[in-house]
Structures are given as structure tokens and as C-alpha cells.
DRENPA-3360 file (N, C-alpha, C; in nm, 2 decimals, always signed):
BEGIN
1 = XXXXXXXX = +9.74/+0.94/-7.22/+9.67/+0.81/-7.21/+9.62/+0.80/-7.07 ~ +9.49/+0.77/-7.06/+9.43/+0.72/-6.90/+9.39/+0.58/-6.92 ~ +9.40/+0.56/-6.79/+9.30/+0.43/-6.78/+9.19/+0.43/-6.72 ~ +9.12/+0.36/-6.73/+8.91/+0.35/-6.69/+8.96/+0.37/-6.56 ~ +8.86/+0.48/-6.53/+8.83/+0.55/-6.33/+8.74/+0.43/-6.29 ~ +8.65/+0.38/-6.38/+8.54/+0.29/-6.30/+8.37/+0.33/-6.25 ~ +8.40/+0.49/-6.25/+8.23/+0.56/-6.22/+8.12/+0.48/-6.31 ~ +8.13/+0.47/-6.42/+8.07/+0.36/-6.52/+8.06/+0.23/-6.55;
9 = XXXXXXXX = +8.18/+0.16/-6.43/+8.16/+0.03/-6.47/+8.04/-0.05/-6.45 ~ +8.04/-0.16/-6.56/+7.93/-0.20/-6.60/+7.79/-0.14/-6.67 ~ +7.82/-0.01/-6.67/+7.74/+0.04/-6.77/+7.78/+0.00/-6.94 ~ +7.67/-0.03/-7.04/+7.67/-0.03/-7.13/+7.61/+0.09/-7.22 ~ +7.61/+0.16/-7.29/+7.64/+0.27/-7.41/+7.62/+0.25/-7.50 ~ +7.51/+0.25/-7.60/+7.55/+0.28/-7.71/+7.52/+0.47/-7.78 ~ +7.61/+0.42/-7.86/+7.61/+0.58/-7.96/+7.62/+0.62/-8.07 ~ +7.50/+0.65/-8.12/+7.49/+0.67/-8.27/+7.56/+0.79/-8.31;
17 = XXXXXXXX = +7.62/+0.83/-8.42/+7.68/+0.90/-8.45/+7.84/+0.91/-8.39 ~ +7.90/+0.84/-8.38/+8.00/+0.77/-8.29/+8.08/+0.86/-8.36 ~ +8.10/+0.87/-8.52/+8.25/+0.93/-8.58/+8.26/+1.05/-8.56 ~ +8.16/+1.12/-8.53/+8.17/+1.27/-8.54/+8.24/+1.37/-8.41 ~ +8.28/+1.46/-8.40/+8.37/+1.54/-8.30/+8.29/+1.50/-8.15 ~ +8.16/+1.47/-8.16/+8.10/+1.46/-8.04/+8.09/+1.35/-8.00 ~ +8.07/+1.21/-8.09/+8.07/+1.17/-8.11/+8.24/+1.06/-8.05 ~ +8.30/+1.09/-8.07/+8.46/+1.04/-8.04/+8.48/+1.09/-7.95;
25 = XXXXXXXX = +8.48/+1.22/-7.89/+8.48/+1.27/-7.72/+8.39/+1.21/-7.61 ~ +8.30/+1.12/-7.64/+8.17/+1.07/-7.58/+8.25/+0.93/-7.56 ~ +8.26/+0.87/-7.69/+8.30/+0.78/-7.69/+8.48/+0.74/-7.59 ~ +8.52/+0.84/-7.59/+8.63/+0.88/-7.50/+8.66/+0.86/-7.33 ~ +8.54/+0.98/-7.32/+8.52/+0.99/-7.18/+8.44/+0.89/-7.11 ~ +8.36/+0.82/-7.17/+8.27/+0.74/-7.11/+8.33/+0.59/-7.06 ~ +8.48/+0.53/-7.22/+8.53/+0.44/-7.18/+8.62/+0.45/-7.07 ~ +8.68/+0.57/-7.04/+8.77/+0.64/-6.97/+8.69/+0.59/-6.79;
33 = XXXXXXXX = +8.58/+0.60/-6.80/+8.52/+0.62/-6.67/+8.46/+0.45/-6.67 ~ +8.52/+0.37/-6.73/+8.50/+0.23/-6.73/+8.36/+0.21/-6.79 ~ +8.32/+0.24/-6.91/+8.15/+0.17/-6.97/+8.20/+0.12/-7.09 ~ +8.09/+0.01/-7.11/+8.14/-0.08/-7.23/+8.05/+0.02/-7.36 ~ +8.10/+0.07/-7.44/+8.07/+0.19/-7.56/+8.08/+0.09/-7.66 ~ +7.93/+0.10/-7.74/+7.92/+0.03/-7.89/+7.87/+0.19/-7.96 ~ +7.99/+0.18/-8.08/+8.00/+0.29/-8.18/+7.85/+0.22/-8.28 ~ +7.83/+0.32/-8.32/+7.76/+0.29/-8.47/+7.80/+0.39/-8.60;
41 = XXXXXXXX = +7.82/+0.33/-8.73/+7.88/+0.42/-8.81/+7.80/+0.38/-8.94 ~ +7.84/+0.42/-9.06/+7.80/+0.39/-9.17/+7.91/+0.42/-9.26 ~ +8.05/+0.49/-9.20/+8.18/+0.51/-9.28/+8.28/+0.37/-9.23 ~ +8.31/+0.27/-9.29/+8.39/+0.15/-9.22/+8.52/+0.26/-9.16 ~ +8.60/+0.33/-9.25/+8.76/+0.39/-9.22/+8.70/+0.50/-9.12 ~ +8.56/+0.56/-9.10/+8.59/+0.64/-8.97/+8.57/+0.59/-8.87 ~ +8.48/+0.49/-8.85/+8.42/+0.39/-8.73/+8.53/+0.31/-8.69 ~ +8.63/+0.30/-8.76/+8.77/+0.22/-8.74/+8.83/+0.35/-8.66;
49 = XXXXXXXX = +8.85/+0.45/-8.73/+9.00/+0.56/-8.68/+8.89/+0.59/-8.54 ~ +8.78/+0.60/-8.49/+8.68/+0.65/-8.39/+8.74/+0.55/-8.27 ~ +8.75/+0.42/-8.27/+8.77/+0.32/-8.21/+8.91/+0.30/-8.17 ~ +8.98/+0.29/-8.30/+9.14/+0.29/-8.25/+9.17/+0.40/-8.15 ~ +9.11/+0.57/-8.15/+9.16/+0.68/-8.08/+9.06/+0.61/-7.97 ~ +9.02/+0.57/-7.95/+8.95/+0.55/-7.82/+9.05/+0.44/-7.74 ~ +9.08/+0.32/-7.80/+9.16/+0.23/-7.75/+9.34/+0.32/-7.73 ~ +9.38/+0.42/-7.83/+9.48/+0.44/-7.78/+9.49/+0.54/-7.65;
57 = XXXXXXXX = +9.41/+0.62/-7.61/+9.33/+0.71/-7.54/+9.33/+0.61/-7.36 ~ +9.26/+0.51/-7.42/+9.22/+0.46/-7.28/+9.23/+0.32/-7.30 ~ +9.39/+0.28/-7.23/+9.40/+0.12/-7.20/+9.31/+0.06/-7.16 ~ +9.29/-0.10/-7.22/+9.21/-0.16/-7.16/+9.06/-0.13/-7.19 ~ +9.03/+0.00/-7.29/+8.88/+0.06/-7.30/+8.79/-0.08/-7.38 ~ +8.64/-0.11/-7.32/+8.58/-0.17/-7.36/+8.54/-0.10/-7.46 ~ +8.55/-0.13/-7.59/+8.47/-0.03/-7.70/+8.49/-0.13/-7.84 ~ +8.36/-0.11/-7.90/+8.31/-0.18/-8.01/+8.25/-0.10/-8.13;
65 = XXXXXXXX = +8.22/-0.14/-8.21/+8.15/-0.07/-8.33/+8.05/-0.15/-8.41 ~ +7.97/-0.11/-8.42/+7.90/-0.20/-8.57/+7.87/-0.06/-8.69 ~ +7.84/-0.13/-8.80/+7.79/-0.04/-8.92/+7.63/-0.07/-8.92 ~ +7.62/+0.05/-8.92/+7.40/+0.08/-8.89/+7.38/+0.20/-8.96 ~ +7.27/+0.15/-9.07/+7.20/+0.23/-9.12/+7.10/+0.27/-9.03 ~ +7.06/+0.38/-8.98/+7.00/+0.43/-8.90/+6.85/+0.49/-8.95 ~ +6.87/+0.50/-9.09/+6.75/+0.50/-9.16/+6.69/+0.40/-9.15 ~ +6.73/+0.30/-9.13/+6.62/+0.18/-9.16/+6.58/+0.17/-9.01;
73 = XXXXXXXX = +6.45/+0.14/-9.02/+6.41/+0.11/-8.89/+6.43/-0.05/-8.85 ~ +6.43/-0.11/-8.90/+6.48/-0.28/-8.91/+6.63/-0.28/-8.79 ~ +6.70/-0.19/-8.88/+6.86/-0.23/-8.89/+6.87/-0.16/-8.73 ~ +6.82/-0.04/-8.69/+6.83/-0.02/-8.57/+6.78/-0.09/-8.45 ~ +6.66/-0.14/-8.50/+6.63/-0.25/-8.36/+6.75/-0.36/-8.41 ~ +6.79/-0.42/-8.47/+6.89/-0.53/-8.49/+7.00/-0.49/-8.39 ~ +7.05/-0.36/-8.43/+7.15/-0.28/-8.32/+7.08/-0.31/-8.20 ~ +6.98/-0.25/-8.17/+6.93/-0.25/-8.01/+6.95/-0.41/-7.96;
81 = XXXXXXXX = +6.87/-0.50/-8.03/+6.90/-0.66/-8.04/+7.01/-0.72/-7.99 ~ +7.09/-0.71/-8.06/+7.24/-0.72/-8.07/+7.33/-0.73/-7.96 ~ +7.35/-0.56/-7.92/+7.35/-0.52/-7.80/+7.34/-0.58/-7.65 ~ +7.20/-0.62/-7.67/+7.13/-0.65/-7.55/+7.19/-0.78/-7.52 ~ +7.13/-0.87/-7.68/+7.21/-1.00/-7.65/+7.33/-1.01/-7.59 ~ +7.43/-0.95/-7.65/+7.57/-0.99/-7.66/+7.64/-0.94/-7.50 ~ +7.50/-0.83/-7.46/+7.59/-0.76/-7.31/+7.55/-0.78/-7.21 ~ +7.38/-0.82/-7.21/+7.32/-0.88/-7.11/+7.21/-0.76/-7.09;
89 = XXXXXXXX = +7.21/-0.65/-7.19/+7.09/-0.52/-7.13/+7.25/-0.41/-7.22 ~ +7.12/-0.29/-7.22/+7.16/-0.15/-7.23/+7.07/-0.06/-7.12 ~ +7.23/+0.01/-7.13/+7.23/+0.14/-6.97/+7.19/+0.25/-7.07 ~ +7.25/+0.30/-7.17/+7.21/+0.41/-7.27/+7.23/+0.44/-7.38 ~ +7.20/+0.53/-7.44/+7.17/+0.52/-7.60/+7.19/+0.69/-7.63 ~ +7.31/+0.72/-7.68/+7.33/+0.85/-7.68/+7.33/+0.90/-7.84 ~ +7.25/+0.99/-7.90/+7.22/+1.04/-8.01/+7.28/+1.18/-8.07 ~ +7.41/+1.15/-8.12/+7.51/+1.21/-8.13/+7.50/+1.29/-8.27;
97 = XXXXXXXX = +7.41/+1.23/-8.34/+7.47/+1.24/-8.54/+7.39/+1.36/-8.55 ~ +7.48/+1.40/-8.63/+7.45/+1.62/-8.70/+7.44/+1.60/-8.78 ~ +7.43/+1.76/-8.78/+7.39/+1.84/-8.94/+7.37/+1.92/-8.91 ~ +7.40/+1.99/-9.02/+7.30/+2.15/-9.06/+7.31/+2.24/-9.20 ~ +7.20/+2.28/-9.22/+7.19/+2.33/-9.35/+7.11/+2.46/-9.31 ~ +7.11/+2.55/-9.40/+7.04/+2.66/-9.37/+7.09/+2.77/-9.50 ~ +7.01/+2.85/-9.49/+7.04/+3.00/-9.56/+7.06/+3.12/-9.53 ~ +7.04/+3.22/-9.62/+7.10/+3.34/-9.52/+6.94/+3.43/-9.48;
105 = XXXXXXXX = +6.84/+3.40/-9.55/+6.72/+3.47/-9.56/+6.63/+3.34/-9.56 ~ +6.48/+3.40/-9.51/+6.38/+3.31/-9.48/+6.32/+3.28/-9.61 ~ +6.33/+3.38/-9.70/+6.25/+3.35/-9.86/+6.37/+3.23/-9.95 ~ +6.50/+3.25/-9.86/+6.57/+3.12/-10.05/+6.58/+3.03/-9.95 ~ +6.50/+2.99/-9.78/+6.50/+2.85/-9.79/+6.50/+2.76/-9.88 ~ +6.58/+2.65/-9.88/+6.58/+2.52/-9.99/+6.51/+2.41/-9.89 ~ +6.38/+2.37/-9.95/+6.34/+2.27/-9.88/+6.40/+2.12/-9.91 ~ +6.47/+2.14/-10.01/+6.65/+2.02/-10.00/+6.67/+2.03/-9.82;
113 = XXXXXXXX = +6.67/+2.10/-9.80/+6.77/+2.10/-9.65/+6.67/+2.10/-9.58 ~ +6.59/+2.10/-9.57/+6.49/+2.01/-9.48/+6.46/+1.87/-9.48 ~ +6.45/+1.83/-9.62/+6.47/+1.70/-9.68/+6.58/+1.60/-9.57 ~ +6.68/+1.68/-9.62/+6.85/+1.60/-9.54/+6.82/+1.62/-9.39 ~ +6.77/+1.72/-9.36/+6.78/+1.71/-9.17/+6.67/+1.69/-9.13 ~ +6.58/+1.62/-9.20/+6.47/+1.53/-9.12/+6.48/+1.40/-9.17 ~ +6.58/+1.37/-9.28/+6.65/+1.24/-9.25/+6.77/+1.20/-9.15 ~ +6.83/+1.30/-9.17/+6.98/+1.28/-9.08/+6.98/+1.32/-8.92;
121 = XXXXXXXX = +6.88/+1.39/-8.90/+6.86/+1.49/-8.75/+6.70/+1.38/-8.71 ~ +6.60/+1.39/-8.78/+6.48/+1.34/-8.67/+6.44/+1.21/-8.73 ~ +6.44/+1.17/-8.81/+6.41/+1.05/-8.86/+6.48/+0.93/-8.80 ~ +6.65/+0.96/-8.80/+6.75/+0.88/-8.71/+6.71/+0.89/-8.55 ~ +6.65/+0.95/-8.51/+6.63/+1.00/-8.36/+6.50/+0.91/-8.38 ~ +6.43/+0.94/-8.44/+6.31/+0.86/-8.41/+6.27/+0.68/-8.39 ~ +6.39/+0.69/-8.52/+6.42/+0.53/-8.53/+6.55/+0.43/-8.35 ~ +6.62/+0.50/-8.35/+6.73/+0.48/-8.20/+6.62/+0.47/-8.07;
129 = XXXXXXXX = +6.52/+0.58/-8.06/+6.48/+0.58/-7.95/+6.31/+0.46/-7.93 ~ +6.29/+0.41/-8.10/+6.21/+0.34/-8.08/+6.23/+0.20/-8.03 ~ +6.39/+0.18/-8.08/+6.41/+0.06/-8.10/+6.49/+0.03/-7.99 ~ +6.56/+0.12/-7.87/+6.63/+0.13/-7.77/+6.53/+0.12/-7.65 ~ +6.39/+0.23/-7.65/+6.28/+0.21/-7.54/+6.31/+0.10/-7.42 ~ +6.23/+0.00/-7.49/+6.23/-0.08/-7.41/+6.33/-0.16/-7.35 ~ +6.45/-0.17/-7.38/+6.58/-0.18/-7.31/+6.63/-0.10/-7.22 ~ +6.61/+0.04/-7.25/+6.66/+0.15/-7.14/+6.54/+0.15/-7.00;
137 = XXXXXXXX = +6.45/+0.08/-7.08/+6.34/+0.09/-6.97/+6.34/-0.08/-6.85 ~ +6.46/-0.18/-6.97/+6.46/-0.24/-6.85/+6.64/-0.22/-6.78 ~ +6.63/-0.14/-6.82/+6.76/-0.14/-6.73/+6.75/-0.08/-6.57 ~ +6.86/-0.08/-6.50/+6.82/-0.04/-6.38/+6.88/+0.14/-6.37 ~ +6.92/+0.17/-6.47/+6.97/+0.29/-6.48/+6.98/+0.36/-6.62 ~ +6.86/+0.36/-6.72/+6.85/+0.36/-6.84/+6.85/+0.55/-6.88 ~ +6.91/+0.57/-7.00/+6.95/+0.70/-7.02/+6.94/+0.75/-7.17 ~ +6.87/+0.81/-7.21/+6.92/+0.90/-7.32/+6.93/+1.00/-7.37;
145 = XXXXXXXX = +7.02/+1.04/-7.44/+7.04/+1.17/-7.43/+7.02/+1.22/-7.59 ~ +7.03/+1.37/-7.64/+7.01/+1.40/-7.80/+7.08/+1.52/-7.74 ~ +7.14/+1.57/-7.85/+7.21/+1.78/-7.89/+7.10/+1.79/-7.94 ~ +7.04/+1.93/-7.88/+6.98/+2.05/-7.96/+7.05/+2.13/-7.97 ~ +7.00/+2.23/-8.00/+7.04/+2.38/-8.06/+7.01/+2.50/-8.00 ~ +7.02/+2.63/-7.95/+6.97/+2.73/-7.93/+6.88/+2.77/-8.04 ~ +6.91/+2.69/-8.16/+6.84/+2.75/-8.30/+6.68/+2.73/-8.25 ~ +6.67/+2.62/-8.19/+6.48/+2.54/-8.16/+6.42/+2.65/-8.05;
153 = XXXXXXXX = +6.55/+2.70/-8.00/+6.41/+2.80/-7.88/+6.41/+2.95/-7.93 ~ +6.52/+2.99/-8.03/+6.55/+3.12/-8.13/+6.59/+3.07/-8.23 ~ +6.49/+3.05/-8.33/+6.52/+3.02/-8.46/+6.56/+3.19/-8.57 ~ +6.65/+3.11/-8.68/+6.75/+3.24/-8.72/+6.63/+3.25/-8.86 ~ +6.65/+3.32/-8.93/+6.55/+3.38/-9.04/+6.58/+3.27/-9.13 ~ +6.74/+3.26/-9.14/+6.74/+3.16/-9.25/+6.76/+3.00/-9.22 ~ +6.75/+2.99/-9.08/+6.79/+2.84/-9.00/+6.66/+2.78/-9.00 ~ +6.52/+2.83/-9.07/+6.46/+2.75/-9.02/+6.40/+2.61/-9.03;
161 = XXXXXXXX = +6.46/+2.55/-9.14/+6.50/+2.40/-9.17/+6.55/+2.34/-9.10 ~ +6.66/+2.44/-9.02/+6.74/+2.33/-8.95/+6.68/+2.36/-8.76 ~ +6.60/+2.52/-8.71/+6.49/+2.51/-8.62/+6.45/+2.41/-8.59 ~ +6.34/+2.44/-8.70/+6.26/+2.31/-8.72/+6.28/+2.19/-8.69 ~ +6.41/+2.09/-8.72/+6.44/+1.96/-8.70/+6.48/+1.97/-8.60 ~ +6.49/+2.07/-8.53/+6.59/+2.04/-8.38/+6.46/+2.06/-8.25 ~ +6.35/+2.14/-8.31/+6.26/+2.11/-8.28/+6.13/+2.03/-8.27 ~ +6.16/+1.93/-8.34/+6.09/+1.80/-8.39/+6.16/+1.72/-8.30;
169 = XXXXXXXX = +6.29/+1.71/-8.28/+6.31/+1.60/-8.18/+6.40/+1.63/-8.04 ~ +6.35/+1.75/-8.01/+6.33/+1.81/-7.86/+6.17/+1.74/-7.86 ~ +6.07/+1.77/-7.92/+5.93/+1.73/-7.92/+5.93/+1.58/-7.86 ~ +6.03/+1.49/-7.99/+5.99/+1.37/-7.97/+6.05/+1.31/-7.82 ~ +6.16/+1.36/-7.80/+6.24/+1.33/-7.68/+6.14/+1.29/-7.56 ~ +6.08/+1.47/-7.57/+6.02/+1.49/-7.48/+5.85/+1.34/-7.45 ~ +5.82/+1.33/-7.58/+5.76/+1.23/-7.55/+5.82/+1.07/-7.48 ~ +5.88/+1.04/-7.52/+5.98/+0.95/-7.48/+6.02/+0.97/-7.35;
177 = XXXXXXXX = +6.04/+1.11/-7.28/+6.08/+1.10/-7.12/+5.93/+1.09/-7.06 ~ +5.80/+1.13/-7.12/+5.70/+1.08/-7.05/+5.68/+0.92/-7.07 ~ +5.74/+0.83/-7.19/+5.70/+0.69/-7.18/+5.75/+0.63/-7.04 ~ +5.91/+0.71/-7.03/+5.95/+0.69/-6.89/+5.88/+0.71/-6.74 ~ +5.85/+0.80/-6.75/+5.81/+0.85/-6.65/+5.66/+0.72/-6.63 ~ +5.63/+0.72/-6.71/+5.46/+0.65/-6.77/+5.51/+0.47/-6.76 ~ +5.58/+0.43/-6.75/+5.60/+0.29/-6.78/+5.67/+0.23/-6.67 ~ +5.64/+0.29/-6.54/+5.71/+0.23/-6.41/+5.70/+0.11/-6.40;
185 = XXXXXXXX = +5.85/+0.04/-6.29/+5.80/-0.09/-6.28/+5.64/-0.10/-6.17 ~ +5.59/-0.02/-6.14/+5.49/-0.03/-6.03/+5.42/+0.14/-6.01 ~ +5.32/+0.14/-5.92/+5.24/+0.22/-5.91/+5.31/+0.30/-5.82 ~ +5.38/+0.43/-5.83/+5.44/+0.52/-5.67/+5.60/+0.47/-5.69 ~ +5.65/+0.43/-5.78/+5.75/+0.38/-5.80/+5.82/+0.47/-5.90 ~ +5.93/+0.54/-5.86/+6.01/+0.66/-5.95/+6.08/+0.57/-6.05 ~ +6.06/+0.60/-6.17/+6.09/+0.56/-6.29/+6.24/+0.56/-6.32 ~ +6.34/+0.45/-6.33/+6.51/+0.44/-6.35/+6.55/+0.51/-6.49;
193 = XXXXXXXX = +6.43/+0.51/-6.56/+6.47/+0.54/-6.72/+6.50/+0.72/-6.73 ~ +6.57/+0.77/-6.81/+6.53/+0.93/-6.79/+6.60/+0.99/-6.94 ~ +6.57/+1.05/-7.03/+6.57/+1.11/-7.11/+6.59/+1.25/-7.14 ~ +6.71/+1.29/-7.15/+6.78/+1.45/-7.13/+6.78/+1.53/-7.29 ~ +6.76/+1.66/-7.31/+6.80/+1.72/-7.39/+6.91/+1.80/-7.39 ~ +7.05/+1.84/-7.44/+7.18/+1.89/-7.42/+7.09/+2.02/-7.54 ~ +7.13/+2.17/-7.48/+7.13/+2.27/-7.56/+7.26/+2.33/-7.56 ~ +7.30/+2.32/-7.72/+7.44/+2.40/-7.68/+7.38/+2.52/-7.83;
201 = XXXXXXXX = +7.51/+2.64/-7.84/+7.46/+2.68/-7.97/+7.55/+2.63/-8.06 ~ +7.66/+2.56/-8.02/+7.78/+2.48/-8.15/+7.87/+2.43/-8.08 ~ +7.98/+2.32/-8.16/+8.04/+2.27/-8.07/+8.17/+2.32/-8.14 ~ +8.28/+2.30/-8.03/+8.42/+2.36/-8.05/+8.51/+2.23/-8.03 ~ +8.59/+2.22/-8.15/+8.70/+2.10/-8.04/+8.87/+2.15/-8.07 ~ +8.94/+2.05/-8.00/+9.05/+2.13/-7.98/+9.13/+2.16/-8.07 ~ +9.08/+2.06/-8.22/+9.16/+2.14/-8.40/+9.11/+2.26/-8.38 ~ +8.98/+2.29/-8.41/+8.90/+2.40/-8.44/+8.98/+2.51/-8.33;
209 = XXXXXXXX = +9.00/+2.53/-8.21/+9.10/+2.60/-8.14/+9.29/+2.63/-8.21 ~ +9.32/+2.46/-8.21/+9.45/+2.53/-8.29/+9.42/+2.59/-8.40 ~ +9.35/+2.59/-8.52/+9.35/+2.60/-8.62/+9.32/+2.78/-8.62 ~ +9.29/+2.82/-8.51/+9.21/+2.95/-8.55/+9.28/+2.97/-8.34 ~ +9.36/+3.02/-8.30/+9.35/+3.02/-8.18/+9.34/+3.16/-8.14 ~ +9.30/+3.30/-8.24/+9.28/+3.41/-8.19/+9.13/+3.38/-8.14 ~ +9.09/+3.32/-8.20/+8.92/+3.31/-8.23/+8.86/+3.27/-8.11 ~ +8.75/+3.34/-8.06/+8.68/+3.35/-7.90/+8.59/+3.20/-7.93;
217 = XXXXXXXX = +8.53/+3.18/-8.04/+8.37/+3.08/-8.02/+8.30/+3.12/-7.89 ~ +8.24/+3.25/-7.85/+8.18/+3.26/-7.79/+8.05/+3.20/-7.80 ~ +8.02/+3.17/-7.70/+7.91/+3.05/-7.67/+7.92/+2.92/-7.70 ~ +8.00/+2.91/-7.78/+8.05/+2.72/-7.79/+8.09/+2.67/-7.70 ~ +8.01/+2.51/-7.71/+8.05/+2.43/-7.59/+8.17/+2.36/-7.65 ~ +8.30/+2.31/-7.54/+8.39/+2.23/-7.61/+8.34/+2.05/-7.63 ~ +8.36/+1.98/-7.73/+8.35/+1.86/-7.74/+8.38/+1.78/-7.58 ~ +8.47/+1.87/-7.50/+8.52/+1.77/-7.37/+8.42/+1.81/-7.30;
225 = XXXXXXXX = +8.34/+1.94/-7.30/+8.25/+1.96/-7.15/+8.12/+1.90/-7.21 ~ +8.09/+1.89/-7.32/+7.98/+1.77/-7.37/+7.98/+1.63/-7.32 ~ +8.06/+1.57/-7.32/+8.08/+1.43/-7.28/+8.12/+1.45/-7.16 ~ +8.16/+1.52/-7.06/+8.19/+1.55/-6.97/+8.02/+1.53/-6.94 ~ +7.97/+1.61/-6.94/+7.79/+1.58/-6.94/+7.69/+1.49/-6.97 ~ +7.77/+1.42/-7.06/+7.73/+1.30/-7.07/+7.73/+1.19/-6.98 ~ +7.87/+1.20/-6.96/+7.92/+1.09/-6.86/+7.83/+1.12/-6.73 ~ +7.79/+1.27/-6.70/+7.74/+1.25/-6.55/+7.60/+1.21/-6.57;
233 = XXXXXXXX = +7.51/+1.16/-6.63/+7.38/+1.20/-6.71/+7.35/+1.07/-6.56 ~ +7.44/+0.93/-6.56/+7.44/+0.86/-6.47/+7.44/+0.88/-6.27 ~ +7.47/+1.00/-6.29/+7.49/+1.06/-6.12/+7.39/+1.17/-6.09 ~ +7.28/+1.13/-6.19/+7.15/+1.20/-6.13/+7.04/+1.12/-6.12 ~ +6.97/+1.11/-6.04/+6.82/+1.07/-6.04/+6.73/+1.04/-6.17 ~ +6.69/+0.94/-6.19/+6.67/+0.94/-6.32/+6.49/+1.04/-6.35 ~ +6.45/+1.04/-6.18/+6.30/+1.14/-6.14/+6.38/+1.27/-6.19 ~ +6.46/+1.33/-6.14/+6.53/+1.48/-6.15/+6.59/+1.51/-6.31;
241 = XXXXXXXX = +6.58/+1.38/-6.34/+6.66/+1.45/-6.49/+6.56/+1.40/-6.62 ~ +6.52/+1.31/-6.55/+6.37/+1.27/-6.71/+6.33/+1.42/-6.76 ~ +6.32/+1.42/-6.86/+6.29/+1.53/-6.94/+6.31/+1.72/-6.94 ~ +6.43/+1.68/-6.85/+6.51/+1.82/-6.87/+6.58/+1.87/-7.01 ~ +6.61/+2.00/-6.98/+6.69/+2.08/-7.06/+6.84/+2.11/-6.99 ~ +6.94/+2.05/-7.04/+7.05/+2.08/-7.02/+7.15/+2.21/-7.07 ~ +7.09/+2.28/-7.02/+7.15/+2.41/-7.10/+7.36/+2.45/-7.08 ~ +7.39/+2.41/-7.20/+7.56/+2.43/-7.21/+7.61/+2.53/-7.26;
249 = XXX = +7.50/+2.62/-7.27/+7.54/+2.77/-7.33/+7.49/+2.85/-7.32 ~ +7.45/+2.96/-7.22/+7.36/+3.10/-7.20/+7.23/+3.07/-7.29 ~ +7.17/+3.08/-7.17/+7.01/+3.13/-7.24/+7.01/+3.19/-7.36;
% end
């Protein structure tokens, strides 16, 4: 058990895909370093067990949840809405929620699984970062971040459904850190907002270790040096880090 360091305090967070391995280590480290973390889910009993490990983890942790369909574009600004109201502004908006589907060959692609990961991978991305913009843009230290993949810069023969989506919103990202860059409060004035891409090629957490502990996961990032990266997204320049590549795993 820790209690909040404080590097964060008064930062606000939100984080879509909250239940997931990355998702709950984010949510961890961030309350840990004193920021007030709003989960979003769409499972009530995971968005519950995501939240309780967070509160038993870190006394005192400010952390909340709502259920958001993330498909709807409505329901997300409502979230962004919400948020703002209830905290006074949002500091960041971290885009956590996965997937992957793929094949073993480029000919029995299933365009099914492009279907699901341009709903679950870029459609949700598109909808968070439209509806979050202009709040991270008034904040005085606004942040967002997305996981790619090594798959988007070397796509595999049979990954390319899921390439593709990881490449669709590295794309959009990338738009989005120019709105930053482009929407200063003033002319000559370095922009607070800044928009990161995380490349890892998979993630590891510490079941996946017990459960298999001969096993190398070479090139896997762990769930803790992820959020570990997250957390620092705040102790860079928001000029120096707008629309970088965070690479967490060998070129």
C-alpha cells in the first residue's frame, strides 16, 4: 500500500479503458502520485473491482468511475461535460482500451476483425479525443496520450487489420497534436496542450510473469513501466512532447 507522492496533485485524468491491465496500472500510478483519476467502463463489476484495487493500493486515492459507451459520440462529450463540471477542468485524457484480432496469412484476413478494431481501437479514439479537445486545450497542462503498436510501423502478413487500426489513430493523434500546436492561447506562445503516442510491441503484467515465469516476453513492456510513462507525460514540455513517439520497445 502507498500513499499519494503529490507530483500530480491537482491534476485531473481521465481514462478510457480503465478495466484493462493498462488500464488499472495507469489508474494506480497516477492516484499514487496524487491526481484525481475518472475510470470509464462499460462492465459495472470490472469498473467496480478497477476502482476498489486502486483505493486499496493507494490510501486516500482520489478515483471515480462512470459507465461510457464510447461508441456514442453524445455519451463521450457527456463524459468530457461531466468531468469538467464536477472538477473544475481536465489535465488529461488517457486512451487505454485494446484489442486485437488478426490471422496467420494475408489472404484469410477476416474483414470481421477490422470491423471490431475500427470500432474498439479508432472509432473510440476518435470519439475521447473529440470530445476531450477543447478542455485539454484549456487546461494549463493538457495531455493525451494513445498505445500503438510496433505492428503500425512493421505490419505482420496476417496483422493487417489490426496494422491498420493502429495506424489510423497514430494518424489521428497526430492530427490532434497539430490542433495543439495550432490553437495557442496567442501568437509566439508555446502551446500547454501536447499529445503523445506510446509504441510498445505488447504488454506484460505481473500474472502473465507468475503464470509462465520461465518465459522471456522479449520486447514486452510491463503494465508498471507504461504508467510509469504516463505519469511522467506531465514533466515534459508540452512544446517537446506534442506529437512524439514514445518508443517502449526497440525499434
Amino acid at each position: 500500500m502507498t500513499a499519494p507522492r503529490g507530483s500530480l496533485n491537482g491534476k485531473v485524468v481521465a481514462v478510457a479503458g480503465a478495466t484493462g491491465p493498462a488500464g488499472r496500472a495507469a489508474l494506480r500510478r497516477l492516484a499514487a502520485d496524487g491526481a484525481t483519476v475518472v475510470a470509464a467502463g462499460t462492465d459495472p463489476a470490472r469498473l467496480d473491482a478497477a476502482l476498489d484495487a486502486v483505493r486499496a493500493a493507494v490510501p486516500g486515492a482520489r478515483a471515480s468511475g462512470q459507465m461510457v459507451d464510447l461508441l456514442d459520440p453524445q455519451a463521450a462529450r457527456d463524459w468530457a461535460d461531466h468531468i469538467e463540471a464536477e472538477h473544475g477542468g481536465v489535465d488529461g485524457l488517457l486512451h487505454l482500451v485494446g484489442g486485437w484480432r488478426g490471422g496467420k496469412t494475408f489472404a484469410d484476413t477476416d474483414l470481421d476483425d477490422w470491423d471490431f478494431l475500427h470500432d474498439r481501437v479508432v472509432r473510440t479514439l476518435q470519439h475521447t479525443t473529440l470530445a476531450f479537445q477543447p478542455a485539454l486545450l484549456r487546461s494549463p497542462a493538457g495531455r493525451f496520450a494513445m498505445v500503438s503498436a510496433t505492428a503500425a510501423h512493421r505490419p505482420t502478413a496476417g496483422g493487417a487489420a489490426y496494422a491498420a487500426a493502429k495506424a489510423a489513430t497514430e494518424a489521428w493523434t497526430l492530427s490532434l497534436a497539430a490542433s495543439f500546436a495550432k490553437e495557442t492561447p496567442g501568437e509566439g506562445v508555446p502551446p500547454t496542450a501536447a499529445a503523445a503516442i506510446l509504441v510498445i510491441k505488447a504488454l506484460v503484467t505481473p500474472e502473465m510473469r507468475q503464470q509462465r515465469p520461465e518465459a522471456k516476453f522479449a520486447g514486452f513492456t510491463a503494465t508498471a513501466e507504461l504508467a510509469d510513462t504516463l505519469a511522467g507525460l506531465w514533466d515534459r514540455p508540452a512544446d517537446e512532447l506534442n506529437g512524439q513517439h514514445l518508443w517502449l520497445t526497440p525499434r
